[in-house]
N, C-alpha and C positions, 0 to 999 in steps of 0.2 A: 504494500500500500504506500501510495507516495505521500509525503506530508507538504509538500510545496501548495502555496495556493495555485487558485486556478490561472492560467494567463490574462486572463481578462480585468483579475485584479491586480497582478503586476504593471499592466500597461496603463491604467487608468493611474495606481498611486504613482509612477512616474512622471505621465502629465502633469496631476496635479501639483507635483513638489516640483516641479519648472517653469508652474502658469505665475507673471509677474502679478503681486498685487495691483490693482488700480491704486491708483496714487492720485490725491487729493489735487485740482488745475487750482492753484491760488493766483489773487493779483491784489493786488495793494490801494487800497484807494481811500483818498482824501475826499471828504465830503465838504465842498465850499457854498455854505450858504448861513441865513441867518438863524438865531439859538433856537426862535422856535421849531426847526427844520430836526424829526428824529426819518436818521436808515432803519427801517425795519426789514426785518429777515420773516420768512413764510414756515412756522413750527408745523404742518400739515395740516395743528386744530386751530390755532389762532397765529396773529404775530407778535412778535415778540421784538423791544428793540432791542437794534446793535450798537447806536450811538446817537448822540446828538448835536449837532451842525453847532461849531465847524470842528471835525475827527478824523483819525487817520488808523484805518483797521484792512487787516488779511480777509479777502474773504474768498468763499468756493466760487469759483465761475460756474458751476453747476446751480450754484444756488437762488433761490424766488429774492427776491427784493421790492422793496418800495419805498420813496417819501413819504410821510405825511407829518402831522404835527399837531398845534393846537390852531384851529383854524384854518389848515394848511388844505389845500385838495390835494388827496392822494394822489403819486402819476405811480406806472410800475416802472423798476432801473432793469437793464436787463446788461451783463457784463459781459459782454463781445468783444473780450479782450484776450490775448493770448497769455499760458501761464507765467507766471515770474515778471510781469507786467506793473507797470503804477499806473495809473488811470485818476484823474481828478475829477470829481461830479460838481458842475453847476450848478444850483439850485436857484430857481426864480419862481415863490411861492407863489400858488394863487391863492382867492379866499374861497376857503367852500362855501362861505354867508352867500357870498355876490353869485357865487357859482350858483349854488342852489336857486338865488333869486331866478336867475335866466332859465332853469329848468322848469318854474314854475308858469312865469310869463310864456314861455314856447310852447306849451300846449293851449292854456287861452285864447291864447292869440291865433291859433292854428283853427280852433273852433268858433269863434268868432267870427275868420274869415270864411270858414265853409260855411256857418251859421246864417252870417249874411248875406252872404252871394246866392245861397237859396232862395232866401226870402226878397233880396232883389227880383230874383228872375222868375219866382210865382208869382209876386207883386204886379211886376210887369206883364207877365201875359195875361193876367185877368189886368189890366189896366189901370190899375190903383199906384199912381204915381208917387203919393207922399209915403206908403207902406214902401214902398220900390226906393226911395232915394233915403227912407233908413236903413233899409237892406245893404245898401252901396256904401253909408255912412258906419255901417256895423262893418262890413267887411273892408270896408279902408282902416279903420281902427283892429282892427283884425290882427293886419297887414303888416301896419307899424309896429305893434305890442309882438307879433311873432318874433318880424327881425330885430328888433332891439333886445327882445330873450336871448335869442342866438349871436346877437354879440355881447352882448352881455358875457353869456357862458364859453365863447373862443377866448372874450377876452381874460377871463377870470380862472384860465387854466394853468398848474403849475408846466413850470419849460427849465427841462432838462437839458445841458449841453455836457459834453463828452472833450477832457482834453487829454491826449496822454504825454 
C-alpha cells in the first residue's frame, strides 16, 4: 500500500505555495480643501471617516470613497491612480441647503409647466381666452422656476479636481 498522497494533491499544494499574494495598490493622497470637508471610506454597512480637510493619508486604490461634510454635498472620489503614487484632491464644496433647494424647485417647476400648457391648450380650443392666457402664464412660471432649480443645483455641486 502506498502512503504518498494522491497526485492531484501534490500538484495543487504546489501551486498554491507559489500563487503571489495580492498585494495591497496604495497611493498617497493629500486632501486640499476647507475643515468642514471629511474623506470618507465605504465600510460595506455605513461610512466611516478617514480624515478631515486638509490631511494626508495611504489609501487602497481598490477602495469606495467620498467627500462630504457638515453641509457639504456628497461627490464620490474615485482613485485612478497608479500604485506608489501621490495624488492631491481639490475640494470645492457645495451646499447641500442650496442643493436640495434646486431639487425641490425642479420638479414644481417641471409641473407647472406641463400643468399649464395643458390648461393653455384646452382653454384655447374650447375658446376661453382668459382661462388660456393663465394656462400660458402658469406655464411660463413653470419654465422659469424649473431652470432656475436646475441651476441652482449645477451650481451648488461639490467639484473635485485631480492633481498628481
Amino acid at each position: 500500500m502506498n502512503s504518498w498522497p494522491p497526485i492531484t494533491t501534490l500538484v495543487a499544494c504546489a501551486v498554491l505555495s507559489f500563487t503571489p499574494l495580492a498585494q495591497a495598490q496604495t497611493v498617497k493622497v493629500h486632501l486640499d480643501a476647507n475643515p468642514r470637508v471629511v474623506l470618507e471610506e465605504d465600510a460595506n454597512v455605513r461610512w466611516v471617516p478617514v480624515c478631515r480637510a486638509p490631511c494626508d493619508r495611504v489609501l487602497d486604490v481598490r477602495g469606495v470613497y467620498r467627500v462630504s461634510g457638515t453641509n457639504v454635498q456628497r461627490q464620490r472620489v474615485v482613485l485612478d491612480v497608479d500604485d506608489g503614487k501621490n495624488v492631491t484632491i481639490h475640494v470645492e464644496p457645495g451646499s447641500r441647503t442650496v442643493n436640495d433647494v434646486g431639487l425641490v424647485l425642479l420638479p414644481i417647476g417641471i409641473g407647472a409647466l406641463i400643468g399649464g400648457t395643458l390648461v393653455a391648450f384646452a382653454s384655447w380650443l374650447q375658446s376661453d381666452v382668459d382661462t388660456a392666457r393663465f394656462g400660458a402664464a402658469l406655464a411660463g412660471g413653470g419654465a422659469v422656476t424649473a431652470l432656475t432649480g436646475l441651476m441652482i443645483y449645477i451650481a451648488s455641486r461639490t467639484v473635485l479636481s485631480f492633481s498628481l
